[in-house]
N, C-alpha and C positions, 0 to 999 in steps of 0.2 A: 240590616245593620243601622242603617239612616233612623227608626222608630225606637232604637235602644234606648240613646239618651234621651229623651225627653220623655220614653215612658219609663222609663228610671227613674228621671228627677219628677215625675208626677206623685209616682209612690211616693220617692220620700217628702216631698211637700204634706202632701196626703197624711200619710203615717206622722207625721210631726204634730203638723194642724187638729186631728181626731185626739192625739195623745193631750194634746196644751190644755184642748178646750175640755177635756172629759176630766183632766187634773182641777181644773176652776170651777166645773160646774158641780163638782164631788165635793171639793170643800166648801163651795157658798151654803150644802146644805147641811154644815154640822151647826149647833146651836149650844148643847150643852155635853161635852165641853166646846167651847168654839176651836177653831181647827189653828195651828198654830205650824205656821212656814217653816219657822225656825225652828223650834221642838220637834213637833210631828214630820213622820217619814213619808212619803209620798208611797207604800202600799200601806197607811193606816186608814187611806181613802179607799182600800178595799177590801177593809177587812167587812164582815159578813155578820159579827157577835160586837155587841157592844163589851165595854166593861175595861180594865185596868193591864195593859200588856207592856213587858219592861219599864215600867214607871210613866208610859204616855196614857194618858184617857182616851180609847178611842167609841167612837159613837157615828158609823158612818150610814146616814138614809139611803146614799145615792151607793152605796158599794158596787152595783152591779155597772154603773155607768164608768166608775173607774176600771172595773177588771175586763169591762169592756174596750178601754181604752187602751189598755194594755195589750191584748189580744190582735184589736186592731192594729196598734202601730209594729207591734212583731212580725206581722203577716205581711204586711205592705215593707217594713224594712227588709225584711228576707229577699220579697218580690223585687224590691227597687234594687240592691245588694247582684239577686243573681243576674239580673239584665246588666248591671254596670259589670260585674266577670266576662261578662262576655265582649268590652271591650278590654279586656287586658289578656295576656300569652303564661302561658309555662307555670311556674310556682306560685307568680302570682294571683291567677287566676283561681286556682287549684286553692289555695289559702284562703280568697276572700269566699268563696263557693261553701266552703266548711262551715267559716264564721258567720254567713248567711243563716247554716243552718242553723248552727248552736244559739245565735242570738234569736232566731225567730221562736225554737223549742225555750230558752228563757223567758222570752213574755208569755208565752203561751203560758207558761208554770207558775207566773206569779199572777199573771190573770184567774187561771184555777183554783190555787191554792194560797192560803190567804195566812198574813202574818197577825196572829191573835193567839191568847189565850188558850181557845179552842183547838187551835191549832197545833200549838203544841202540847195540848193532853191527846188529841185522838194520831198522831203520829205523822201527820200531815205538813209540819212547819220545814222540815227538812229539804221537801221540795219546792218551798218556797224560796229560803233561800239559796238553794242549790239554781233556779232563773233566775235571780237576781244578781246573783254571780256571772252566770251564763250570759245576759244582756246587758250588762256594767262591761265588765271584763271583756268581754267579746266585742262589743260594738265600739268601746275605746281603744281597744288594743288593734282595731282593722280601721280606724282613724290613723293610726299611729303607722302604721306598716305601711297603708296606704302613700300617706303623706310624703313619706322615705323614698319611697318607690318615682312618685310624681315628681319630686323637688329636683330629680335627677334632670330635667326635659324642659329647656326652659319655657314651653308652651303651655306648661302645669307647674311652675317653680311657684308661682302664688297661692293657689288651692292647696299644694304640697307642702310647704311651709304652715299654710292655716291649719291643714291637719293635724301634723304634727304636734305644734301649740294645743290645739284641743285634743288631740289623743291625749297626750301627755297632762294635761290638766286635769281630765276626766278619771284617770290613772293612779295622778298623786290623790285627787282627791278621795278615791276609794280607799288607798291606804291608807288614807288621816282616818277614813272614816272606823277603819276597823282596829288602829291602833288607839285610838279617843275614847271609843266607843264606853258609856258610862262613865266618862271624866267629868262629865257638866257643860261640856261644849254644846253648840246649839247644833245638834246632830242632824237634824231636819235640812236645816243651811246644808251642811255638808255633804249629805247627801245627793240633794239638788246640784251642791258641781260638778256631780260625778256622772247626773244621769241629762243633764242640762245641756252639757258638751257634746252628747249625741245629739241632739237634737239640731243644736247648732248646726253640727256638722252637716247634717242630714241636707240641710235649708241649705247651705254654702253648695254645696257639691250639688244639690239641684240648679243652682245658680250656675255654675261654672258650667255644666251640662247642656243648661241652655241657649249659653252663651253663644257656642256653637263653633267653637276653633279647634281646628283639628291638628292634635299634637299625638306624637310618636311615642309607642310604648316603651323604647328605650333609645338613647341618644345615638344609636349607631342602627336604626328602623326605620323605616316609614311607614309602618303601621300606626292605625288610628289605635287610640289607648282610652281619653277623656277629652271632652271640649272643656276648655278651658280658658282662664285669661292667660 
């Protein structure tokens, strides 16, 4: 039990850092069109076919270093995810253990399968967005639950609050993105709040992991649950 946290908060450090850097190094290589934060979505960095998809231009050299990224950070967030389940009990546990899965089967799907053009003539886009959904929606929504769960114990009331905030942010942001969607907003922006907030979270909860305080799963326990502040 002692090697849980800290090889938890290793993954998600890990899974974060591969994710950041594979995002930066995918758009330094677009040129024409150049890649754009705000417009462009963060899988136009891997898409596979160049050419004109929902009105963004995409043209990505490095594609494989992004769905790479993706891949990676799915696997190690799953990995960091079920090590930390195994400090929590009962439904808790049982919940974050699924969204482990679901969110690692998400990257995996949108690292495979790529949002383009192509994509959606040969029947393939479906499962793109269907990960995308899966690691947005999953990995915000077990921020969110999480957070809930911790803010109870005042030895995690800090972490558990921060979750919360970023579940919830990562959250709203997704339905902006899907109710805007085609308004003129700069959807790229909004998308990154959706998928940004996990990442945070990721880094915060490694942080609070290593911190090393050992607080109770629930207020009426003395079971270890998360180090935390």
């Amino acid at each position: 039990m002692n090697l849980l946290r800290p090889l938890s908060a290793t993954a998600y450090l890990l899974g974060s850092a591969v994710y950041l850097a594979a995002e930066a190094i995918a758009a330094s290589a677009w040129k024409q069109p150049a890649y754009s934060y705000a417009d462009n979505w963060i899988s136009d960095l891997g898409s596979a076919t160049a050419g004109v998809f929902q009105g963004r231009g995409l043209n990505s050299p490095l594609n494989a270093v992004m769905n790479s990224g993706f891949i990676i950070q799915g696997l190690l967030f799953g990995l960091g995810t079920l090590l930390l389940s195994r400090t929590l009990t009962g439904r808790t546990r049982t919940f974050t253990v699924v969204m482990a899965l679901l969110v690692t089967i998400g990257y995996v799907l949108v690292g495979s399968f790529h949002g383009s053009l192509q994509a959606q003539q040969n029947g393939t886009l479906p499962l793109h967005f269907t990960g995308a959904t899966l690691a947005i929606l999953g990995a915000n929504l077990l921020a969110l639950v999480l957070g809930i769960h911790w803010r109870k114990t005042p030895e995690t009331r800090v972490i558990g609050i921060a979750s919360v905030v970023v579940g919830a942010l990562g959250l709203a942001a997704m339905v902006t993105l899907l109710l805007t969607f085609g308004a003129g907003l700069p959807s790229g922006a909004i998308e990154r709040a959706s998928v940004y907030t996990i990442v945070i979270w990721q880094v915060a909860v490694a942080i609070a992991l290593l911190r090393g305080r050992r607080a109770p799963v629930r207020p009426s326990t003395t079971a270890p649950a998360v180090r935390a502040n």
